[in-house]
C-alpha positions as CSV (number, residue, x, y, z in Angstrom):
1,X,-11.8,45.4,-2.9
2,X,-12.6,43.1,0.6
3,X,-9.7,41.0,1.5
4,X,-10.1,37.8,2.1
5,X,-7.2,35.6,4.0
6,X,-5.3,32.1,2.7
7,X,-3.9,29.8,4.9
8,X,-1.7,28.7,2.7
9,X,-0.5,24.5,3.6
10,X,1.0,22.2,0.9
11,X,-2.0,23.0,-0.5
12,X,-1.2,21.8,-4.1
13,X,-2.6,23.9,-6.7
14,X,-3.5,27.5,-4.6
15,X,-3.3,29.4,-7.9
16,X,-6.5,28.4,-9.0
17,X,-8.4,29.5,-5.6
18,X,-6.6,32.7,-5.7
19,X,-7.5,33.4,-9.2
20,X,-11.4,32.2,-8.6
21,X,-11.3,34.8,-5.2
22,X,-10.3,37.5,-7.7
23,X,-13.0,36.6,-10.2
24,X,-15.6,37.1,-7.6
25,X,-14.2,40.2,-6.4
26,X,-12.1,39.8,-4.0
27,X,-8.3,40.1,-3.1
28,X,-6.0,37.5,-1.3
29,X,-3.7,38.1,1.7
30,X,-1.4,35.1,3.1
31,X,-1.8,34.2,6.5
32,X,1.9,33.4,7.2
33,X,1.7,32.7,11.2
34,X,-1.1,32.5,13.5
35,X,-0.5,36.2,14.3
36,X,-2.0,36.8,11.2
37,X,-5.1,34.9,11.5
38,X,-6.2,37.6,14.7
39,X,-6.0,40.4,11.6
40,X,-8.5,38.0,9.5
41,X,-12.0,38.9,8.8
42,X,-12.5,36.2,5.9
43,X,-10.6,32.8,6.4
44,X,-10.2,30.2,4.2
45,X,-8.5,26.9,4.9
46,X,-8.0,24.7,1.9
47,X,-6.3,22.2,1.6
48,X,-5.2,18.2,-0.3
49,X,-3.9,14.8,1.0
50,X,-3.2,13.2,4.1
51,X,-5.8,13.8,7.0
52,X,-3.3,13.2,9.5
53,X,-0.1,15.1,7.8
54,X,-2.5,18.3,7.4
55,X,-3.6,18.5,11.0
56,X,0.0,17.6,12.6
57,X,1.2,20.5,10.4
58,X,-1.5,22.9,11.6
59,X,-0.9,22.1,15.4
60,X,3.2,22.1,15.3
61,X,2.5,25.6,13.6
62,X,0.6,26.5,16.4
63,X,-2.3,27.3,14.0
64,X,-5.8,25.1,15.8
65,X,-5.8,27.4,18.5
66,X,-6.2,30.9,16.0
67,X,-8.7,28.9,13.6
68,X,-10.7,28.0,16.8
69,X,-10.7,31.4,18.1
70,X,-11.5,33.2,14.7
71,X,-14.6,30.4,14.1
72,X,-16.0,31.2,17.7
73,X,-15.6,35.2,17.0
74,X,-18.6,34.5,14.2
75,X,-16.3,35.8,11.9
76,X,-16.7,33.9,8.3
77,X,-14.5,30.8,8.1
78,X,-14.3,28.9,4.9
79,X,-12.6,24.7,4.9
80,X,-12.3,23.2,1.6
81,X,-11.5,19.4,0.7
82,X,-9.0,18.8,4.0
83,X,-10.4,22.2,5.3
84,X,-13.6,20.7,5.9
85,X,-12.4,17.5,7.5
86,X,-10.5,19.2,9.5
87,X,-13.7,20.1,11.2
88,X,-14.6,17.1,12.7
89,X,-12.6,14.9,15.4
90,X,-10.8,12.9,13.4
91,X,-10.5,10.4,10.1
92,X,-9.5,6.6,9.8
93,X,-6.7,8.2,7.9
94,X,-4.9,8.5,10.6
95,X,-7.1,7.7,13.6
96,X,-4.2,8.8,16.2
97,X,-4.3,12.3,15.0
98,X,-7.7,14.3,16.7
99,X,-9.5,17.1,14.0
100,X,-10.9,20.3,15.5
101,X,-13.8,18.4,16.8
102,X,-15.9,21.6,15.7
103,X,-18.2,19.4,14.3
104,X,-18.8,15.8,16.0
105,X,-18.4,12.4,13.7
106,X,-15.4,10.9,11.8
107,X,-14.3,10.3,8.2
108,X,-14.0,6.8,6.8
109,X,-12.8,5.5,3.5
110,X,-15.0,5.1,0.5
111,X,-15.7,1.3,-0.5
112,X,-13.7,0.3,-3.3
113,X,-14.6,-3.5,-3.8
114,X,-17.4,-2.2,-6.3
115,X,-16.1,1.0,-7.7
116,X,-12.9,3.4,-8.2
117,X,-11.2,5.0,-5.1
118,X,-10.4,7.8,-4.9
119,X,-13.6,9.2,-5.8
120,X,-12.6,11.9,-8.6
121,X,-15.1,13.9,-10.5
122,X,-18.5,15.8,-10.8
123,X,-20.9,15.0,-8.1
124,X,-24.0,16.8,-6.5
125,X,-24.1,18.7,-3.4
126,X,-27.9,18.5,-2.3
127,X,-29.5,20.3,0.5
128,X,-32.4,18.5,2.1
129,X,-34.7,21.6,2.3
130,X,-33.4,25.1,2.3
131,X,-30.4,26.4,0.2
132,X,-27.5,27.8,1.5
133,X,-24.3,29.3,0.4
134,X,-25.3,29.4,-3.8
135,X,-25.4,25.9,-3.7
136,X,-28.1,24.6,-6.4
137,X,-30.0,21.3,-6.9
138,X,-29.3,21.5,-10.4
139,X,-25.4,22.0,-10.2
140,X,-22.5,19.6,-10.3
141,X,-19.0,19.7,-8.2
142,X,-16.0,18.4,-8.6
143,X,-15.1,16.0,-5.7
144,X,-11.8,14.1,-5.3
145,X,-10.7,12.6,-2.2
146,X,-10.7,9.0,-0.7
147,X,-12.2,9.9,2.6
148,X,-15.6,11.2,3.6
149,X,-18.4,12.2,6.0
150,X,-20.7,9.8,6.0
151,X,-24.5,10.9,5.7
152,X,-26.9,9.9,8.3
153,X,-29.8,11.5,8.1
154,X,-30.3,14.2,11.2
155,X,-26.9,13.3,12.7
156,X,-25.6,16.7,11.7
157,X,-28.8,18.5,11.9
158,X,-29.4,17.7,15.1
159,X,-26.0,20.0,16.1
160,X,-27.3,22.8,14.1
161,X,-25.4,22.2,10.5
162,X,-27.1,22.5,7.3
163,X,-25.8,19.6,4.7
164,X,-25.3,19.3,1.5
165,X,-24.7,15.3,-0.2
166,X,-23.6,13.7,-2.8
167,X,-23.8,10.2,-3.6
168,X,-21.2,7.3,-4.6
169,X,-22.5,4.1,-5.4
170,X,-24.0,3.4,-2.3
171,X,-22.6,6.0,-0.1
172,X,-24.1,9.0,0.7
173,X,-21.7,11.8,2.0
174,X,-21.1,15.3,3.2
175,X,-20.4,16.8,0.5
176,X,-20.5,20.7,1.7
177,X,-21.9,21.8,5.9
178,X,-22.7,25.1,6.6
179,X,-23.7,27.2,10.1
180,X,-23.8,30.8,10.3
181,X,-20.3,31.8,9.4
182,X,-19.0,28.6,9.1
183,X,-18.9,26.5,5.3
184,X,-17.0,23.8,4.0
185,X,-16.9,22.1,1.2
186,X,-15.6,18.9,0.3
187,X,-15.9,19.7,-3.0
188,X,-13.4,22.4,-4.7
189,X,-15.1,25.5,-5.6
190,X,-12.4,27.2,-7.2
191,X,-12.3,23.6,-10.1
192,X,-16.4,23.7,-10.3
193,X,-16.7,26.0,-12.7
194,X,-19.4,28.7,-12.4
195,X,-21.5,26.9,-10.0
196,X,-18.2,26.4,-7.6
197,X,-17.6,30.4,-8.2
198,X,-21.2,31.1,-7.4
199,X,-21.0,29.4,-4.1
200,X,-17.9,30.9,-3.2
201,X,-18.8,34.5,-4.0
202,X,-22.4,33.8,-1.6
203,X,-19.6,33.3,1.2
204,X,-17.6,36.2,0.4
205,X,-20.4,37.8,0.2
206,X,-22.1,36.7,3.5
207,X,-25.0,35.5,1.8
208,X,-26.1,32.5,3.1
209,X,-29.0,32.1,2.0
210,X,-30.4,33.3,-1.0
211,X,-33.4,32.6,-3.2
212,X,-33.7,30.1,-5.8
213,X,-34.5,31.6,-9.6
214,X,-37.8,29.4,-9.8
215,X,-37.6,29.5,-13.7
216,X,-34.5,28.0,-13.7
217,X,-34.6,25.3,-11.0
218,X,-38.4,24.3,-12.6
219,X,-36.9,23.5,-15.5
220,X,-36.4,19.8,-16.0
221,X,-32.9,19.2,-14.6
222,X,-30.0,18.4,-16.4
223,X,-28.4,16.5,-14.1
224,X,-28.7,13.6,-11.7
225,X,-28.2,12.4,-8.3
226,X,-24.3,11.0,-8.2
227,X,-21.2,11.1,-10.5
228,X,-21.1,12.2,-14.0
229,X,-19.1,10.4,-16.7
230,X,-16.2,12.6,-17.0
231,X,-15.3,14.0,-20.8
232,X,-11.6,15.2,-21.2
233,X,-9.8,17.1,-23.4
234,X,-5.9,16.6,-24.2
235,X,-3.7,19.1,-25.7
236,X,-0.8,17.8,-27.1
237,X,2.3,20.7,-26.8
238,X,5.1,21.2,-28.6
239,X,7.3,23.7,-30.5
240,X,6.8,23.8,-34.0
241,X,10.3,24.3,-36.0
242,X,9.4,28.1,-36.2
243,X,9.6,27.8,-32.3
244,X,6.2,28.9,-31.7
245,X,4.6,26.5,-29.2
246,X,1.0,24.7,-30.4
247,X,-1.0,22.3,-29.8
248,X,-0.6,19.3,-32.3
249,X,-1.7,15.7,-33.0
250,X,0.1,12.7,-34.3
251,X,-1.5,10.1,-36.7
252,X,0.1,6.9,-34.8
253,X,2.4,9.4,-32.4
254,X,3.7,11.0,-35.9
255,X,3.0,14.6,-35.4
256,X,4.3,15.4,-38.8
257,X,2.2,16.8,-42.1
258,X,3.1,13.9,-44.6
259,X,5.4,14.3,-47.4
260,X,9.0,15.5,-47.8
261,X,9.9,18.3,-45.5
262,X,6.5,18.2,-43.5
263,X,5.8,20.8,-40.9
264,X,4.6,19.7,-36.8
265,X,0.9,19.7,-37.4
266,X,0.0,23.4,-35.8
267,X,-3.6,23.4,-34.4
268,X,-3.9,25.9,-32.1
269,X,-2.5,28.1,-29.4
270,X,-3.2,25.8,-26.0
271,X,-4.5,28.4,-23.6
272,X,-7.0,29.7,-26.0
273,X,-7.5,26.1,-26.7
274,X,-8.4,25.1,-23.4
275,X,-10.7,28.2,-23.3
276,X,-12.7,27.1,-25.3
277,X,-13.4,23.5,-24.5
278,X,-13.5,24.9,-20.6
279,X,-16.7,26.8,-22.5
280,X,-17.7,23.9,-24.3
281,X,-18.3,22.1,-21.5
282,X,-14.8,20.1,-20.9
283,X,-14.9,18.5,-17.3
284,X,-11.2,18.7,-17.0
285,X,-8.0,19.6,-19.5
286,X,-5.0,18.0,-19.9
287,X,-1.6,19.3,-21.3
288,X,0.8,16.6,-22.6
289,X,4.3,18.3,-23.3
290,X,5.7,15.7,-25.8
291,X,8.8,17.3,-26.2
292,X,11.2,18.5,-24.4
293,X,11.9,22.2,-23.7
294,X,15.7,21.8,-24.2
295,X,18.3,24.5,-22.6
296,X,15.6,25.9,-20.7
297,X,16.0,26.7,-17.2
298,X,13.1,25.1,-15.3
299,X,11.4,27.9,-13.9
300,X,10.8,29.4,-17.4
301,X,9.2,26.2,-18.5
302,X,6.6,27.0,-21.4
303,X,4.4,25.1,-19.6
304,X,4.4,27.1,-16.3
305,X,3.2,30.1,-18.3
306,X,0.5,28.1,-20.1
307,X,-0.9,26.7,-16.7
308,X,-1.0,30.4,-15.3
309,X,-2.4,32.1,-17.9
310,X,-5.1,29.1,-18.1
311,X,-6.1,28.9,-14.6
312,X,-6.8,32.3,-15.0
313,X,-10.1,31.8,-17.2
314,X,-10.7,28.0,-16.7
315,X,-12.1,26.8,-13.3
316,X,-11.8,22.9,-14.0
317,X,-9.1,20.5,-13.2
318,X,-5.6,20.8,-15.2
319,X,-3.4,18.4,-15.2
320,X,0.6,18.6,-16.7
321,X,2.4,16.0,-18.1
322,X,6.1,15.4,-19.6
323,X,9.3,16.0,-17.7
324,X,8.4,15.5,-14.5
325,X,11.4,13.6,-13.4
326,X,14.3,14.0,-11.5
327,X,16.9,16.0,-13.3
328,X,19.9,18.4,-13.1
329,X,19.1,22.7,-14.3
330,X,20.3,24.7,-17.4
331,X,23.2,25.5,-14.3
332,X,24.2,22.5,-13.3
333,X,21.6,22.2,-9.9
334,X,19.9,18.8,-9.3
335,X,16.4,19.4,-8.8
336,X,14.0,16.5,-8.2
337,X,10.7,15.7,-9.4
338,X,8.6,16.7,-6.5
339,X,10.3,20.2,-6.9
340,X,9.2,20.0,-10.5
341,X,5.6,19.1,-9.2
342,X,5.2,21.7,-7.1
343,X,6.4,24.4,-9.6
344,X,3.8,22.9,-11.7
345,X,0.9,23.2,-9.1
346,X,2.1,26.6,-7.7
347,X,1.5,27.8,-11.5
348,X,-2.2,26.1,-12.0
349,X,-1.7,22.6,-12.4
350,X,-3.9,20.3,-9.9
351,X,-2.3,16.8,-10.8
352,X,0.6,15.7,-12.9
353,X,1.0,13.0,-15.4
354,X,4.3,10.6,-15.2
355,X,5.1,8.4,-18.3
356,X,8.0,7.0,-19.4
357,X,9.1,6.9,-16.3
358,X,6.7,5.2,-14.6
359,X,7.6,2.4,-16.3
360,X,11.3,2.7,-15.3
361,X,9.9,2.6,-11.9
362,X,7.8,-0.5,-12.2
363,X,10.6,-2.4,-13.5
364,X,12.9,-1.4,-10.7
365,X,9.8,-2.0,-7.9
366,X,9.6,-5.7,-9.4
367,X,13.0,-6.9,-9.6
368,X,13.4,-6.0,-6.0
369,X,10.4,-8.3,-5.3
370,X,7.7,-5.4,-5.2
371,X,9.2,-3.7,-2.5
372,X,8.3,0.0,-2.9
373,X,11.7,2.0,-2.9
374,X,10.3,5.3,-1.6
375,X,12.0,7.5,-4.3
376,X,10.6,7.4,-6.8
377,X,8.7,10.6,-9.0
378,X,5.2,8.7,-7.9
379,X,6.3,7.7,-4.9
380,X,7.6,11.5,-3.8
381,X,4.6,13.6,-5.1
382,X,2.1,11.4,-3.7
383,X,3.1,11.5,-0.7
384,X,3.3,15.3,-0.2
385,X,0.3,15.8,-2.4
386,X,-1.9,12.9,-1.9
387,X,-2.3,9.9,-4.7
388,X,-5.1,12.2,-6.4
389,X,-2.8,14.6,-7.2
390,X,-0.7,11.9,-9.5
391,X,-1.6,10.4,-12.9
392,X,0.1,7.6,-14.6
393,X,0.0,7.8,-18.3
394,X,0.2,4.6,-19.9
395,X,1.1,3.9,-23.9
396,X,0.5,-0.2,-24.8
397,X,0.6,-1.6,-28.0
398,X,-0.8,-5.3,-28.5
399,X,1.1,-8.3,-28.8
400,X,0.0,-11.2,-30.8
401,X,0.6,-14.6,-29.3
402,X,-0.7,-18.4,-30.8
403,X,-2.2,-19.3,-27.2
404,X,-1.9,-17.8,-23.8
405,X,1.2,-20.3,-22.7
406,X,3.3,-18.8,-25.6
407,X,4.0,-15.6,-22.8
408,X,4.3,-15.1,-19.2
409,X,2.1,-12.0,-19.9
410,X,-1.3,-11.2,-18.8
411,X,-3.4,-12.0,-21.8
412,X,-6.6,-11.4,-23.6
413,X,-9.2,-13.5,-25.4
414,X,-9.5,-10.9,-28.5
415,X,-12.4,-10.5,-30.9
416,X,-9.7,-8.9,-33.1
417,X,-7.7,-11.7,-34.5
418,X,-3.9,-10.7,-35.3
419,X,-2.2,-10.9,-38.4
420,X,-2.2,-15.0,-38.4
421,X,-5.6,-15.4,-37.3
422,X,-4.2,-14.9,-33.2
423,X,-7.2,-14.9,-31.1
424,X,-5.1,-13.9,-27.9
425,X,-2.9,-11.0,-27.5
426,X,-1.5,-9.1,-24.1
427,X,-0.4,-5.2,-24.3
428,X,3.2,-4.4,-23.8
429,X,4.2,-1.1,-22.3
430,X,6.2,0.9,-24.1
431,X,8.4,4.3,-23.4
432,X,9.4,7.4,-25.7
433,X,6.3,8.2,-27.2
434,X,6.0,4.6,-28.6
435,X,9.5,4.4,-29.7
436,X,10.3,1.7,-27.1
437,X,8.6,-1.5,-26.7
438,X,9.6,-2.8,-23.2
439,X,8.7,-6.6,-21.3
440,X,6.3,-5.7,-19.1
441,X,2.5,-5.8,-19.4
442,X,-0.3,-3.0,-19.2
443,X,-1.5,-5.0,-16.3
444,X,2.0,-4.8,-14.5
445,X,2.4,-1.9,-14.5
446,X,-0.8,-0.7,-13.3
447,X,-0.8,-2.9,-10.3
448,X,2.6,-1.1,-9.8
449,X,1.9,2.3,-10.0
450,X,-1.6,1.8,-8.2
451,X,1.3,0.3,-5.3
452,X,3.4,3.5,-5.5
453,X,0.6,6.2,-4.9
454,X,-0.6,6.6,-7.8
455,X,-4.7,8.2,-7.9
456,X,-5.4,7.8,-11.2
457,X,-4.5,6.0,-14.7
458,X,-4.5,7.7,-18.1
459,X,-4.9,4.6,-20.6
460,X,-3.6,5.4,-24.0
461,X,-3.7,2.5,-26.7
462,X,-1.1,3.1,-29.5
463,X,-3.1,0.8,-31.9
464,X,-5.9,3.2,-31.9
465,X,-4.4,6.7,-31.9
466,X,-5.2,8.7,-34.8
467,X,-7.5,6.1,-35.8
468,X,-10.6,8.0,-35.2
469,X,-12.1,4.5,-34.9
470,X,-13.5,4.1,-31.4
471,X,-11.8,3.4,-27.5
472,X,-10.1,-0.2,-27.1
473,X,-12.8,-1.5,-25.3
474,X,-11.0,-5.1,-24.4
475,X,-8.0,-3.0,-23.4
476,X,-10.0,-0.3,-20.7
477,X,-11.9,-3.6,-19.2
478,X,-8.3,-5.5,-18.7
479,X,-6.7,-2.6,-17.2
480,X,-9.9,-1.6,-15.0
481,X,-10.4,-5.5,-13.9
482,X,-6.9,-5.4,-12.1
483,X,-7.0,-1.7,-10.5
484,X,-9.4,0.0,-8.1
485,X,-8.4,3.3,-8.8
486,X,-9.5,5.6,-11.8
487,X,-8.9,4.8,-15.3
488,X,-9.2,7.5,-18.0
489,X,-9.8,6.1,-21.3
490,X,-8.1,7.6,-24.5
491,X,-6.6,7.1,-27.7
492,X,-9.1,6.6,-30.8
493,X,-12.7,9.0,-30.1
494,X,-14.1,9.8,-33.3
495,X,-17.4,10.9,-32.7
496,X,-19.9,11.0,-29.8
497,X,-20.8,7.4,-30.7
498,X,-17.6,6.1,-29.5
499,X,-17.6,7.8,-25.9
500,X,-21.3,6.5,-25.4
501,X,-19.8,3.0,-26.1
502,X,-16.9,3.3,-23.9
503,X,-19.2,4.3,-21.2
504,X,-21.7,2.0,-21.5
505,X,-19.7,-0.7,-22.4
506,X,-16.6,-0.9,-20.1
507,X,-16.6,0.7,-16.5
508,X,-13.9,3.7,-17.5
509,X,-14.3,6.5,-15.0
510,X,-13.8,8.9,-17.9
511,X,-13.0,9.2,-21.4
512,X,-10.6,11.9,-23.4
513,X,-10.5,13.2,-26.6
514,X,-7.8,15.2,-28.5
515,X,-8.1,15.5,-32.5
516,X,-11.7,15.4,-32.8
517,X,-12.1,18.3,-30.4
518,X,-9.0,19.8,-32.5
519,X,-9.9,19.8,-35.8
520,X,-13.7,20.9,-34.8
521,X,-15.4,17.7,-36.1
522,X,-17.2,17.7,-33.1
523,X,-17.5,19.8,-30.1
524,X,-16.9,18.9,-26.6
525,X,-20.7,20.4,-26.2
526,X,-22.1,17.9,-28.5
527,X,-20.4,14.8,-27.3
528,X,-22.3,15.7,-23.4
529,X,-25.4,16.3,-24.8
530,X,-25.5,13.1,-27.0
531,X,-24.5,11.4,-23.8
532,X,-27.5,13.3,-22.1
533,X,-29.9,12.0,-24.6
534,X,-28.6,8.2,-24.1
535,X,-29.6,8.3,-20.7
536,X,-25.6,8.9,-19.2
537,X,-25.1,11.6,-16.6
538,X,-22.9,14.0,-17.3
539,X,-22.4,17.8,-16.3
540,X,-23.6,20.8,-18.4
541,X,-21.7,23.9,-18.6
542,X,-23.5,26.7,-16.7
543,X,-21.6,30.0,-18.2
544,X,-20.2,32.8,-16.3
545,X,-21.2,33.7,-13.0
C-alpha cells in the first residue's frame, strides 16, 4: 500500500480520516516534526477551530517553512477545513496572525443576522466548468466552520486555482480549490460519505481530473444548490441488566417494558445500528449514553469502543454524549472534561454533547452576573476544539402559568391550553434525564451556553418524547428566536409527516429521530425522500465508493 503522511494538530476527530485513507487504499504515517515532512510524498493537513491558534501552532513548531517547501516541490499537498485556510494570508479570526499566503484573499465570518452560524451540514461544492479531484455536481458535503472564502467570480481563477462553491443564504464560498498538486477542501471528506471518499481517493490517486459518467450526471439531480435539511438519528445506550450494552428508548424517559419486573427495552446493538441508518441515508448519528458506565476506568469506556468500531464503516458526523464532565478515575486520578473530550474524538467522535451539566453551568454563569468563568466543560472543549465541536443537549418540560406576569420566565402564547384552560406556558429546564425540574428557562439557558462556546443546540422536549405525535413546534421557534447558532430538533417524530412540518414550519437546522428509526416504522431512507418529493433539500445516500 502508498503511504500517505498526517500532520497530525489538535485536530479533533483524526480517526475518522485515517480510517477513510484506509478505505481508499491507502496507509497513514504521522509527521511528528518538520523533519518528517522532507520524507513526505503525500501530505495532508487537516485540521478544526481557531484560525489564529492553528497557524501560531504550525509556526512555533517550526512547521510553515516544510509545508511551503513540500507544496513548491509539486509534490501532492492535501488542506482540509483549517488546512485550506491556512492557505491564504490570513482570517478576521484573528487578523494579527498572517496564513501561508499560498493563495491571495482572506476569510471573513458568515452573516448570522438571517441564519445559523456556524454553518454545519450538507452543502455543494460546484465547479464552474471542468471537474477536478472527484468532485460531482450532483454530490453533497459536509461543511462546518464559521469562517470562509468568499466567492468572487475570477478572483481565484485569475491566479491559476480551480474552485469549487457552495452557497449559504446569500453567500457564496470556497468550498474546495485545487492547482496541480495542491487541494483543499473546506468541506470534510473523510464525514461526506462516499462522495467525500471519492474525492479523496482522486487525490491519493493523483487524478485530478477525471471524466464525468454522463448517465449519471444527466439524470435529473437529486440535489440542490445550498444546505440540506439535516435528518439525525439518536441512539440511546445503555446496559441492559444482563450487562449487554443496546440501544433502547424510553416512553417519557422510562426505558422500561411495562409491568412488574420489566426488562430495559433492548433494540439493537448500536454500531450495527448506526450502520445501517449511515446506509439509509442518516446525515449524521448520535450516541446518547444515558447511564453511567459505573467502576469503569475511563479509557475502557463502552463508548470509546462503539465510536471506533463505528467510524470504521460510517463516514458521517458522530457525536457522544453523557459523562463528559469533570471527574476523578476508577484510581483515584482527577481527570477533566476536555481530557474526556478528547478521548472521545481520538476514538471517532467529531463533537460531544453536554447535558445536565450545562445547566449547572448556566446557573453558576448567571449568578455571577454573566460573566463567563472559563472553566467550565463548554467552556474548555470549545476552546481547544472550536464551538462546532460542542453540543448542548437541552431537556424542558412546559410550565403552565394564568398570564405572562405570574413568572419571571420567558413565556409563550400557546395554542395548547394547560390543564385549566392556560393559554401561556414557558419551558423549564430540567437535569437527570427529567428527574429534576430546575428555575431556569429553555431560553436561559441557550443564551448561556451560546455565551460559553457552545456550536450547536440539541432541543429535546420532555412533553413529546415517546409520543410519536410530532416536533414542538412553539418550543424549536422560542428556542431558535433567541440563538444564532444551530438548533437540532428532537423529541416526538412519528412519521415523515412530522419532519416535513418541523422543517417547513419553524427554521430548525435539523431534525432527529430515535424510536421510529428503531422499531423500523419507518426508515431514515423514506423520511429524505418524502422530504425530496415536498420540495425540501436534503442529501441522498450515494453507496460505496
Amino acid at each position: 500500500m502508498s503511504k500517505v503522511y498526517l500532520l497530525d494538530y489538535v485536530a479533533g476527530n483524526v480517526r475518522s480520516l485515517v480510517n477513510a485513507i484506509e478505505k481508499v487504499g491507502y496507509t497513514v504515517e504521522w509527521v511528528r516534526s518538520p523533519e518528517d515532512v522532507v520524507k513526505a510524498d503525500k501530505l495532508i493537513l487537516p485540521g478544526v477551530g481557531h484560525f489564529g491558534h492553528c497557524m501560531t501552532q504550525f509556526a512555533s513548531a517550526g512547521y510553515l517553512p516544510a509545508i511551503q517547501k513540500h507544496v513548491d516541490s509539486g509534490k501532492p499537498f492535501m488542506g482540509i477545513c483549517v488546512g485550506l485556510q491556512a492557505l491564504f494570508e490570513g482570517s478576521a479570526e484573528n487578523p494579527a496572525v498572517p496564513g501561508l499566503g499560498l493563495i491571495k484573499g482572506h476569510l471573513d465570518r458568515f452573516d448570522d443576522t438571517s441564519k445559523s452560524v456556524p454553518h454545519i451540514g450538507w452543502n455543494s461544492a460546484n465547479t464552474a466548468d471542468k471537474q477536478v479531484y472527484g468532485l460531482r455536481p450532483s454530490s453533497k458535503y459536509y461543511y462546518v466552520h464559521s469562517y470562509k472564502v468568499p466567492y468572487k467570480k475570477g478572483e481565484y481563477e485569475s491566479q491559476g486555482w480551480t474552485v469549487a462553491t457552495g452557497k449559504y443564504g446569500d453567500e457564496e464560498f470556497v468550498g474546495a480549490i485545487a492547482k496541480g498538486n495542491v487541494l483543499a477542501t473546506q468541506f470534510h471528506p473523510e464525514k461526506s460519505g462516499a462522495a467525500g471518499l471519492r474525492v479523496l481517493k482522486a487525490f491519493l490517486d493523483g487524478n485530478y481530473s477525471e471524466a464525468l459518467d454522463p448517465k449519471s450526471e444527466s439524470k435529473p439531480q437529486t440535489t440542490q444548490e445550498g444546505l440540506t435539511r439535516r435528518v439525525i438519528a439518536c441512539l440511546d445506550v445503555r446496559t441492559n441488566d444482563q450487562g449487554d450494552l443496546v440501544v433502547t428508548k424510553g416512553d417519557q424517559y422510562d426505558v422500561r417494558e411495562k409491568g412488574e419486573g420489566g426488562n430495559v427495552r433492548n433494540l439493537g446493538k448500536p454500531v450495527e445500528m448506526a450502520k445501517k441508518y449511515y446506509e439509509q441515508g442518516a446525515d449524521e448519528v448520535t450516541f446518547l449514553n444515558i447511564t453511567s458506565f459505573r467502576d469503569c476506568p475511563l479509557a475502557d469506556l463502552p463508548m470509546l469502543e462503539i465510536l471506533r468500531r463505528t467510524s470504521e464503516s460510517v463516514f458521517v458526523p458522530l457525536t457522544v454524549g453523557g459523562g463528559i464532565r469533570d471527574t476523578t478515575d476508577t484510581d483515584g486520578t482527577k481527570v477533566s472534561a476536555l481530557e474526556i473530550a478528547t478521548m472521545y474524538f481520538k476514538s471517532g467522535a467529531d463533537k460531544v454533547s453536554i447535558g445536565s451539566d450545562a445547566v449547572t453551568a448556566a446557573e453558576e454563569y448567571y449568578a455571577n452576573g454573566k460573566k463567563l468563568a472559563g472553566s467550565t466543560a463548554i467552556e474548555q472543549i470549545s476552546g481547544a476544539y472550536g464551538n462546532q465541536a460542542v453540543v448542548v443537549s437541552v431537556d424542558p418540560k412546559r410550565v403552565y402559568v394564568s398570564k405572562p406576569e405570574d413568572t419571571k420566565h420567558n413565556t409563550i402564547a400557546t395554542k395548547f391550553p394547560g390543564p385549566n384552560g392556560e393559554t401561556t406556558c414557558w419551558y423549564a429546564c430540567t437535569i437527570k434525564g427529567g428527574r429534576e425540574t430546575r428555575d431556569m428557562d429553555v431560553v436561559e439557558l441557550a443564551q448561556a451556553v451560546e455565551a460559553m462556546g457552545t456550536g450547536e443546540i440539541l432541543l429535546n422536549c420532555i412533553d413529546k418524547d415517546g409520543t410519536n405525535s410530532g416536533f414542538d413546534l412553539e418550543l424549536i421557534n422560542q428556542v431558535k428566536g433567541a440563538v444564532s447558532i444551530p438548533v437540532i430538533a428532537s423529541s416526538g417524530a412519528g412519521n415523515p409527516g412530522h419532519f416535513e412540518e418541523v422543517f417547513s414550519k419553524t427554521k430548525t437546522d435539523a431534525a432527529l429521530g430515535a424510536g421510529m428509526f428503531h422499531r423500523g416504522e419507518y426508515t431514515v431512507k423514506q423520511v429524505k425522500d418524502f422530504l425530496g418529493e415536498k420540495g425540501l433539500v436534503v442529501r441522498q445516500f450515494e453507496g460505496e465508493v
